[in-house]
C-alpha positions as CSV (number, residue, x, y, z in Angstrom):
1,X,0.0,0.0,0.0
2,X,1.4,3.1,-1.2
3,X,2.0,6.1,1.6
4,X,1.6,10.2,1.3
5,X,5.8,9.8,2.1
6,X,6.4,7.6,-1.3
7,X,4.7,9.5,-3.8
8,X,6.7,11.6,-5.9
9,X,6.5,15.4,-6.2
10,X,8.3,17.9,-8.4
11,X,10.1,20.5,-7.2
12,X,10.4,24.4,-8.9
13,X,13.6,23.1,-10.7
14,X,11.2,20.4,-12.1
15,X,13.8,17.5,-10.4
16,X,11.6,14.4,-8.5
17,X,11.4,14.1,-4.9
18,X,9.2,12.7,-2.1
19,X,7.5,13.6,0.5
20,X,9.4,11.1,2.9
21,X,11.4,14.6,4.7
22,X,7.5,15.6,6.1
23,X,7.3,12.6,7.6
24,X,5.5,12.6,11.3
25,X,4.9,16.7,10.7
26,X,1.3,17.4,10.3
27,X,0.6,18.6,6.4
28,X,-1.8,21.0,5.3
29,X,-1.5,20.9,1.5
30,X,-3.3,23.3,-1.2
31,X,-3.5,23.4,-4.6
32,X,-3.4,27.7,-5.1
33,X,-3.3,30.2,-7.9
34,X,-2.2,33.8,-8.0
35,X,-5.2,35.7,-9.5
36,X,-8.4,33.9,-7.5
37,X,-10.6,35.4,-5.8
38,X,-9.1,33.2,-2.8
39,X,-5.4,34.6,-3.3
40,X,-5.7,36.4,0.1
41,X,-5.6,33.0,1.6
42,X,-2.2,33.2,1.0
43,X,-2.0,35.6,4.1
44,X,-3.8,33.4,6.6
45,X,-1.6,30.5,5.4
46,X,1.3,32.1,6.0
47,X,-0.1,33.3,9.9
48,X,-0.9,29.9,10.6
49,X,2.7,28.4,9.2
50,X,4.1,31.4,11.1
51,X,2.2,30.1,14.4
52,X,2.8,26.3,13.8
53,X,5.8,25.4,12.0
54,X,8.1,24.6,14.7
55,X,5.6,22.6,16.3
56,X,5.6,20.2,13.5
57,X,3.0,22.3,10.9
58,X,4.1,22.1,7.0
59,X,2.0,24.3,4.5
60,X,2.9,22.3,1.4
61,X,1.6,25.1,-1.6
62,X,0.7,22.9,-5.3
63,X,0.1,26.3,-7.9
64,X,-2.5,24.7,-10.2
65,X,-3.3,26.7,-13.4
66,X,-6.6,24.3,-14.0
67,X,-9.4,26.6,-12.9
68,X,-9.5,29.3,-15.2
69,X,-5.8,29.9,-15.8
70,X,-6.0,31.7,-12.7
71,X,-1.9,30.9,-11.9
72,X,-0.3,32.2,-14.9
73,X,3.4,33.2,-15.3
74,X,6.1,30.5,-14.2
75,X,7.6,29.8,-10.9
76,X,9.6,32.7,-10.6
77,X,6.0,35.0,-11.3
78,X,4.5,33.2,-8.6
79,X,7.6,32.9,-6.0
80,X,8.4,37.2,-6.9
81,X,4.0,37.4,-6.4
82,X,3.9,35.3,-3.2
83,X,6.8,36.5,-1.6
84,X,6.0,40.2,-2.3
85,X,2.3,40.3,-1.9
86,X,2.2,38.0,1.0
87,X,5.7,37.1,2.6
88,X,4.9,33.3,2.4
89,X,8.1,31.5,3.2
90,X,6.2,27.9,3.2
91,X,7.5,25.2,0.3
92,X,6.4,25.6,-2.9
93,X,6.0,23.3,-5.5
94,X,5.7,23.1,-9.5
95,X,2.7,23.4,-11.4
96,X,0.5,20.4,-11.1
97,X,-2.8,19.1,-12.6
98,X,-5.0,18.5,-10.0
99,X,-7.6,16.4,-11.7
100,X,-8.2,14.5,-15.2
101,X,-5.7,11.6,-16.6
102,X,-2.6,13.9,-16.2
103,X,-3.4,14.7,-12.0
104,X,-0.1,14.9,-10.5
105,X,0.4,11.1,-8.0
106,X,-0.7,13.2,-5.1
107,X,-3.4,15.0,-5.7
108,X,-5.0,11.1,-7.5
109,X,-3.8,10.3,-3.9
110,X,-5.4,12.6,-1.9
111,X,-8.5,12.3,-3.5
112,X,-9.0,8.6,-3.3
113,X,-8.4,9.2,0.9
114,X,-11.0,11.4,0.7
115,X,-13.2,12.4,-1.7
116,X,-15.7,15.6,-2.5
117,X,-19.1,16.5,-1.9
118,X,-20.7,15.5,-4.9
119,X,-17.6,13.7,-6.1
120,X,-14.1,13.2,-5.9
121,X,-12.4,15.6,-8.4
122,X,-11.3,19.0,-6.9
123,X,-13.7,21.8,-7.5
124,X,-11.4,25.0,-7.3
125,X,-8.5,26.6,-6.0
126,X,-7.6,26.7,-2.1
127,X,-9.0,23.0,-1.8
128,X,-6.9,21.8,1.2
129,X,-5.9,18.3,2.7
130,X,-5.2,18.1,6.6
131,X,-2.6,14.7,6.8
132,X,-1.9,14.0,10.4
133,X,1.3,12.9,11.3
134,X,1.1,9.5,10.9
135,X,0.3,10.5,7.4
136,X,-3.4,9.7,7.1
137,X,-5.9,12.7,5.5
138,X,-7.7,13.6,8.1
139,X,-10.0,16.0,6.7
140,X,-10.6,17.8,3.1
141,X,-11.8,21.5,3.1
142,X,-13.3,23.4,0.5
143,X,-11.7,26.3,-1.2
144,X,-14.1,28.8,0.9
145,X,-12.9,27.5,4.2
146,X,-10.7,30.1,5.8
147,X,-7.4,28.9,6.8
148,X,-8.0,30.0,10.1
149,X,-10.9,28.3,10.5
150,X,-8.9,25.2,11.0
151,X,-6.3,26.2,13.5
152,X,-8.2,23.8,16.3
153,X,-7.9,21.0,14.1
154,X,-4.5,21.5,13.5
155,X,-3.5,22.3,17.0
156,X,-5.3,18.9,18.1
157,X,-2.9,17.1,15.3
158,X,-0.3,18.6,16.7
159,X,-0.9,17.6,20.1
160,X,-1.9,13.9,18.6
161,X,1.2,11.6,19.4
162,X,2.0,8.7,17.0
């Protein structure tokens, strides 16, 4: 059976790695985009991996150009926006798909664990998967849901020992 820390992800400089260096951190990972409506999510993000991070809290941030070309430009565009706009200084990853045949290993993943709504394809930008640290998705919340909204749950992951 195949485990969030074996599944490959590519980096900005488009080399392979996996997510084995998160491994018994709690994960809250987002598929984002520069120009949404949701792009000031960005800032509560980057409060909560401010608040969290050396407690064991990883943002992992997926730009996904899917929903309405709404993450143009290339990393750099999205590093100089995010960094500027927002100060994030959470990992970021490169482009992926985040549904159809070409869905990066993760985000088919991640879905599988736990599906949608109405089904399990990802509905829009900001969709974001809680993994506690014994690397199970705990919860999935919509693209609406305010980062800040979930600080309990992540604080009780926190606290959760293996």
């Amino acid at each position: 059976m195949t485990t969030i820390y074996q599944l490959p992800v590519r980096k900005q400089d488009g080399s392979e790695q996996t997510l084995a260096d998160y491994q018994g951190r709690v994960l809250l990972i987002v598929n984002t985009a520069t120009g949404c409506g949701l792009t000031p999510q960005y800032q509560e993000l980057q409060e909560l991996y401010e608040r969290y991070h050396e407690a064991g809290l990883d943002i992992l941030d997926f730009p996904c150009n899917q929903f309405a070309q709404q993450a143009p430009g290339n990393a750099d565009d999205i590093n100089s926006f995010c960094s500027l706009t927002y100060g994030t200084s959470f990992p970021r990853f490169a482009k992926v798909k985040v549904n159809g045949p070409k869905a990066a290993p993760l985000f088919q993943w991640l879905k599988k664990e736990k599906g949608g709504l109405l089904s399990r394809d990802i509905k829009w930008n900001f969709t974001k998967f809680l993994v506690g640290r014994d690397g199970q998705v705990e919860q999935r919340f919509s693209p609406q849901t305010s980062p800040r909204t979930m600080e309990e749950t992540i604080q009780k992951l926190l606290n959760k020992k293996l």
